[in-house]
C-alpha positions in Angstrom: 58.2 -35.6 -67.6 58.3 -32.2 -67.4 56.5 -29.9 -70.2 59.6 -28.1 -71.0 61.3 -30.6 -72.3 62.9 -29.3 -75.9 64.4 -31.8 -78.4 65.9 -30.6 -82.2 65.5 -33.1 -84.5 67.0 -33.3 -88.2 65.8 -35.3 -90.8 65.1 -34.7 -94.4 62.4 -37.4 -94.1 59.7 -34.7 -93.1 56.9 -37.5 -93.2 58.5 -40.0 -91.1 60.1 -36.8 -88.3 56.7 -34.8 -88.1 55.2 -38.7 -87.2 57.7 -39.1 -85.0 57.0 -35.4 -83.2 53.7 -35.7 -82.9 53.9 -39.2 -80.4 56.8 -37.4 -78.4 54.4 -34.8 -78.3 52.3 -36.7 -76.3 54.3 -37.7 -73.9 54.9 -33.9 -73.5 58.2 -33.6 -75.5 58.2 -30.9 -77.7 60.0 -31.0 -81.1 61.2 -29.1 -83.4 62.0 -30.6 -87.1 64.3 -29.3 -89.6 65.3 -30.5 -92.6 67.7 -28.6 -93.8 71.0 -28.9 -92.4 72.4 -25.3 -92.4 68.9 -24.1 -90.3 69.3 -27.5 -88.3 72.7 -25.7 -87.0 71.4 -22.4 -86.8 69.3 -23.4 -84.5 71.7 -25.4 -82.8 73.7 -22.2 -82.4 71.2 -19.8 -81.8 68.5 -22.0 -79.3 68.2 -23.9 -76.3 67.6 -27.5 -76.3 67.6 -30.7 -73.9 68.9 -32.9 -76.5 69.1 -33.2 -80.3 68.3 -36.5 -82.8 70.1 -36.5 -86.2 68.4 -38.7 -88.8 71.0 -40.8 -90.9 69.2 -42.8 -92.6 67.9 -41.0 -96.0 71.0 -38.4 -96.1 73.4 -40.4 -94.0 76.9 -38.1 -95.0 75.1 -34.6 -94.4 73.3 -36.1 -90.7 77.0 -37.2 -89.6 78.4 -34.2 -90.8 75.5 -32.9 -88.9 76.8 -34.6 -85.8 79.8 -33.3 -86.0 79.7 -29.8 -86.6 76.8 -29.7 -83.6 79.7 -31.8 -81.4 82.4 -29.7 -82.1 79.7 -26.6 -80.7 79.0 -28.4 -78.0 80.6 -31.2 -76.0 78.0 -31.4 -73.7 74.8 -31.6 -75.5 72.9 -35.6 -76.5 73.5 -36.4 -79.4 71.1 -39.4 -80.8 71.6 -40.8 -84.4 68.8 -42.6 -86.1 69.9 -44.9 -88.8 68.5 -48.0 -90.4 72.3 -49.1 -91.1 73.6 -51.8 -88.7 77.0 -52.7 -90.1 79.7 -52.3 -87.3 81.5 -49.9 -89.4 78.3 -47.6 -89.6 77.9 -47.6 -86.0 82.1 -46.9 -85.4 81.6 -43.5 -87.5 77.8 -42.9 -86.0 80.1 -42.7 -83.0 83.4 -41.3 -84.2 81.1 -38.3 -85.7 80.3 -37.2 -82.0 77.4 -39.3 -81.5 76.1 -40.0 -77.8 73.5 -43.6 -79.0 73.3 -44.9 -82.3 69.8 -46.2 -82.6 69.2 -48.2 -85.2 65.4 -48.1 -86.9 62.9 -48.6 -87.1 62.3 -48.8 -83.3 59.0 -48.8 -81.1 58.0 -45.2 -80.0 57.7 -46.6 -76.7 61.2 -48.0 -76.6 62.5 -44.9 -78.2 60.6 -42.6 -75.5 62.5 -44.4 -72.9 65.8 -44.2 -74.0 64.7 -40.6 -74.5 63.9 -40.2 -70.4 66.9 -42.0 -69.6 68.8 -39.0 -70.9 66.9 -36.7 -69.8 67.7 -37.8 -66.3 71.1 -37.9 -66.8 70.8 -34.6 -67.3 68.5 -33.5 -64.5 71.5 -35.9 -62.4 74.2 -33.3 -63.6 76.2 -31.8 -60.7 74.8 -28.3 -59.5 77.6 -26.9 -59.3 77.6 -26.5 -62.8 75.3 -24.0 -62.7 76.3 -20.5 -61.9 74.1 -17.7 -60.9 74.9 -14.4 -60.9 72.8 -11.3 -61.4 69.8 -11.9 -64.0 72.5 -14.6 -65.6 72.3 -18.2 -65.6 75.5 -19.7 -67.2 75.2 -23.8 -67.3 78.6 -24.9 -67.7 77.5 -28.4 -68.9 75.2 -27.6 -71.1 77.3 -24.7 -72.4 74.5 -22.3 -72.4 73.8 -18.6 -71.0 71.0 -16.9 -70.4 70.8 -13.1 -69.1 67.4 -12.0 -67.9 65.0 -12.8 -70.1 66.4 -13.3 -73.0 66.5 -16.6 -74.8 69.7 -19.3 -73.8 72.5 -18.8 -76.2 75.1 -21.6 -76.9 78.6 -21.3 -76.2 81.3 -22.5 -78.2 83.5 -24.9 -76.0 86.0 -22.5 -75.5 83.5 -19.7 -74.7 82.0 -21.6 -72.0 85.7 -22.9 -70.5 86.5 -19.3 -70.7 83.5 -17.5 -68.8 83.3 -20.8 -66.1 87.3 -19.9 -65.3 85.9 -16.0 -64.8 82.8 -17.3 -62.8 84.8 -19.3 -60.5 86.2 -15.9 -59.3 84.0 -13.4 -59.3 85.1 -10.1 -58.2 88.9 -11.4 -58.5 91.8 -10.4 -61.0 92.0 -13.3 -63.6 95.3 -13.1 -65.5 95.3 -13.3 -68.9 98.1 -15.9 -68.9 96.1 -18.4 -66.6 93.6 -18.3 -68.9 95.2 -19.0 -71.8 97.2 -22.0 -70.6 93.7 -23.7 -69.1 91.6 -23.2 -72.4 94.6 -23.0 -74.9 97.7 -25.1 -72.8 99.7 -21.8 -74.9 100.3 -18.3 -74.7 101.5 -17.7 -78.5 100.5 -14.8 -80.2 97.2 -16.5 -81.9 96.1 -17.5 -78.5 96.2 -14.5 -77.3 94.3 -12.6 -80.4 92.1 -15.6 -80.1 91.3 -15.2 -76.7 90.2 -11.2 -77.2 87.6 -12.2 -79.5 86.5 -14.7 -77.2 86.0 -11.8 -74.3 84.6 -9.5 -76.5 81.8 -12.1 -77.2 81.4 -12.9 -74.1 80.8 -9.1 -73.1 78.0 -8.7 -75.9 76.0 -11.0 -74.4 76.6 -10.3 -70.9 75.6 -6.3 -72.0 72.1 -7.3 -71.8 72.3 -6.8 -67.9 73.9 -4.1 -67.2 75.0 -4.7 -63.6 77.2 -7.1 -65.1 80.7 -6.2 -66.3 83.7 -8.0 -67.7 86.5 -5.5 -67.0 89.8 -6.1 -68.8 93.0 -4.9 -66.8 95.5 -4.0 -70.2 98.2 -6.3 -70.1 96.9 -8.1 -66.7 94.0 -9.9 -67.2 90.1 -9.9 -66.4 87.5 -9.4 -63.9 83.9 -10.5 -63.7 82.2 -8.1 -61.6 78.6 -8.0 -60.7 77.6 -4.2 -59.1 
């Protein structure tokens, strides 16, 4: 398992999360526990990470409300609830929340640790082609993540990310406005539209950090990922 493995992990049981850190620790996952919800999705936002486990158990309506604010941020990311409810109808809205595995505890570390490398390889399984490269970026259209140069990985909302992979499948090429809109919005109505300018104007802050990258709008047209 490789030592940069990064898992976030929310639960306002510090004693029992901290426990739990330290023996992923050793088998070189490293973890970083919140407890507070709000920082636990600031972090989400802001951060990198290879999968995420939300503790249910002690605040069980705050951890799914967790789940799916962190889902609706990314569709892409694990999601792993911890729970000591069993019922059927708290695993049903473990999953409805946006869950990926509802594991109910407590649970043997070792038994947990694998079903942790089990998604990890799923992940290292994704399709390559997911993966753009251009310039000093690396966009990771599964994940939903770009990094330029050498600054940290920044989450992209799901829109975002459909947004930039549209502009990455044609580099250099004329995307028109109204192409996009109908992939990522299936409209062209007014708010789209405003909707999708804020979007672009995101996307160029953090694409700024290299300058040989430029998102070029053509007024009226469309857009145009160029790398110089």
């Amino acid at each position: 398992m490789s030592d940069s493995v990064s898992i976030l992990f929310f639960s306002t049981d510090r004693n029992y999360a901290e426990l739990l850190a330290e023996n992923l620790l050793r088998e070189q996952m490293r973890v970083q526990v919140v407890a507070d919800a709000e920082l636990a999705l600031d972090n989400f936002a802001r951060n990198y990470y290879d999968l995420c486990i939300i503790d249910c158990s002690a605040a069980r309506s705050q951890g799914l409300s967790v789940v799916s604010q962190m889902r609706q941020m990314n569709t892409m990311m694990p999601l792993l609830v911890l729970s000591t409810r069993q019922d059927k109808q708290d695993i049903i809205e473990g999953y409805d929340a946006g869950c990926d595995e509802y594991i109910v505890i407590p649970i043997a570390t070792d038994v947990l640790v694998r079903k942790l490398r089990s998604w990890l390889r799923r992940l290292q399984l994704r399709q390559p082609d997911k993966v753009y490269r251009f310039a000093s970026c690396v966009f990771d259209s599964s994940l939903q993540t770009l990094a330029v140069g050498d600054q940290p990985a920044v989450v992209l909302s799901v829109k975002q990310s459909e947004v930039l992979r549209i502009l990455a499948d044609s580099i250099g090429q004329l995307v028109e406005r109204k192409t996009i809109l109908r992939q990522v919005w299936k409209d062209d109505s007014v708010f789209a539209s405003r909707s999708l300018n804020v979007f672009i104007s995101s996307l160029r802050n953090i694409l700024s950090a290299d300058d040989r990258v430029e998102l070029r709008g053509l007024r009226g047209r469309g857009y145009r990922l160029i790398i110089r």
